[in-house]
C-alpha positions, 0 to 999 in steps of 0.5 A: 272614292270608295273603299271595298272590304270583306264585307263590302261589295263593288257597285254593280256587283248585286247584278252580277250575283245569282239569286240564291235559291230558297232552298239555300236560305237560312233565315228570312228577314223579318219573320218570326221564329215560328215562321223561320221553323215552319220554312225550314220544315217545309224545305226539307220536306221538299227535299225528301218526298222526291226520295220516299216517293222512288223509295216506294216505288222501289219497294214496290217493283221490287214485291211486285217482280218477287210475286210474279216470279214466284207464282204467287201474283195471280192469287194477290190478283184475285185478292185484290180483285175480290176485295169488296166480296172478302170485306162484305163476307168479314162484316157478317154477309156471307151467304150460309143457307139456302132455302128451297120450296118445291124443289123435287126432281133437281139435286141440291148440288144442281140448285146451287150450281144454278144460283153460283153459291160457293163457300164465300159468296156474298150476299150483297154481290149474288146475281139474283137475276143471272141465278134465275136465268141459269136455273131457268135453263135447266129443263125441269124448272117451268119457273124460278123466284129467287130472293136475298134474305139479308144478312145472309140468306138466299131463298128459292122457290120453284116449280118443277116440270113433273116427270111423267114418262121416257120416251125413246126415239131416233136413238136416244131416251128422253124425259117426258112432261105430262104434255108431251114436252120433252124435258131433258135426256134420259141419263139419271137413275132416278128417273128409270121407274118411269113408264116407257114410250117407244116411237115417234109421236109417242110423246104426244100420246103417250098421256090417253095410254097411261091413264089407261093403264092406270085403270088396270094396275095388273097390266100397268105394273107388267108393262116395262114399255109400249111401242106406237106402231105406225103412229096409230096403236099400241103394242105393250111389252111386258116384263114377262115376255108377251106383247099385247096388241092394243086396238087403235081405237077402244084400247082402255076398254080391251086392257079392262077386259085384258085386266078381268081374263088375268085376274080370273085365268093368269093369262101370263103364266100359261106359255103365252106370247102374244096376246091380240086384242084388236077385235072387240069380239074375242081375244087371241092368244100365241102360245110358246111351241111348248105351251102349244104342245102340252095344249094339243096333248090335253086337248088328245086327252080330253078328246079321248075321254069324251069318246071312251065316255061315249062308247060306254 
């Protein structure tokens, strides 16, 4: 018969038991000192991450509800965002110059509006060929190049459409290339020294004119606009108040000959108005009432002193 004590248990008892859990074991069996730290270490770790892992996750919420309810996430959105293009500016990649070449008629502001360069652009992350395309769209740029120069530049090079004349039609002005094609509306000052064509298909022939009257810098220099009149001939409108009727064809020889009558007579500031110089064969004036008036006056005049010289 066997006898039970504090220290012994019933036969069948073990079976009874649950199996304790590891985390509730203090020593292992047979294990070394080193072994016996290395588990406890581990089970109180187990123990724990559970904790630091709400822990954070608690923090975190906790920053996150305090940001958004303070207007301040979207700034440390776009901090995070941006992250790549602040660390690359940190490292010595943030674009500081930008190098032109035959940039003339577009503004630095337009080229750099263009390329999409800011304060904190980086290099490593500039779109060359989206800033192509964009400066492409702008109607005074024929081509563009654009090219990164590491660590921190950008280099342009352009060909700009000249701008050769305006040209007013249906309403509105526009900017006129040397071939006729129109390269933007007409809404900066700097383009305002530009001769001015007036009419439909203006445009198109614009350029026989100009070359023209460049041949007759008097006239040029005079002319403030010339208007194609039935998409056949030109009338010149100088800042002087005459109009010029120009033949439709032979126009660059009658502005020489016009050319040859101012310097020699000053056409212009004898009352005139008009000027008609469709026939080859002479050139006819229109006087102001006032200038038509004093000229029959002298005429009176001299037509007197012809017969009184006569009589005598």
């Amino acid at each position: 018969m066997f006898k039970t004590g504090p220290n012994m248990r019933k036969v069948g008892e073990n079976a009874r038991q649950p199996r304790p859990d590891l985390d509730d074991v203090h020593e292992v069996i047979g294990a070394s000192r080193w072994s016996s730290f290395r588990f406890r270490f581990e089970r109180i770790v187990r123990r724990r991450r559970v904790g630091v892992a709400l822990s954070a996750l608690l923090y975190a919420a906790t920053g996150l509800a305090g940001m958004i309810e303070g207007g301040h996430w979207p700034a440390v959105r776009h901090e995070i965002e941006n992250l790549h293009i602040t660390v690359a500016n940190a490292v010595g990649f943030r674009v500081v110059a930008v190098a032109t070449e035959g940039q003339n008629a577009l503004t630095d502001d337009e080229v750099l509006l263009a390329l999409g360069v800011k304060d904190d652009t980086a290099l490593p992350f500039l779109d060359v060929k989206a800033a192509r395309e964009r400066l492409m769209a702008n109607p005074l740029v024929a081509d563009a190049t654009v090219r990164k120069l590491y660590p921190d530049r950008v280099t342009v090079h352009l060909v700009e459409r000249k701008p050769f004349a305006l040209w007013q039609h249906d309403g509105k002005v526009q900017i006129l290339a040397a071939d006729g094609t129109p390269i933007d509306e007409f809404r900066d000052s700097r383009f305002a020294h530009l001769p001015l064509v007036v009419g439909p298909s203006a445009n198109l022939k614009a350029g026989a004119l100009l070359e023209a009257l460049a041949a007759a810098p008097l006239i040029r220099e005079q002319t403030y606009a010339a208007v194609l009149v039935a998409e056949r001939r030109w009338n010149l409108r100088l800042r002087s108040g005459v109009e010029v009727k120009l033949p439709e064809l032979g126009f660059a020889a009658a502005l020489t000959r016009l050319e040859e009558v101012q310097t020699r007579d000053d056409l212009f500031g004898k009352g005139v108005t008009a000027i008609d110089l469709r026939d080859p064969k002479r050139l006819v004036v229109r006087l102001t009432p006032e200038a038509a008036e004093t000229l029959a006056e002298a005429e009176k005049a001299a037509e007197k002193a012809r017969k009184k010289a006569g009589g005598a």
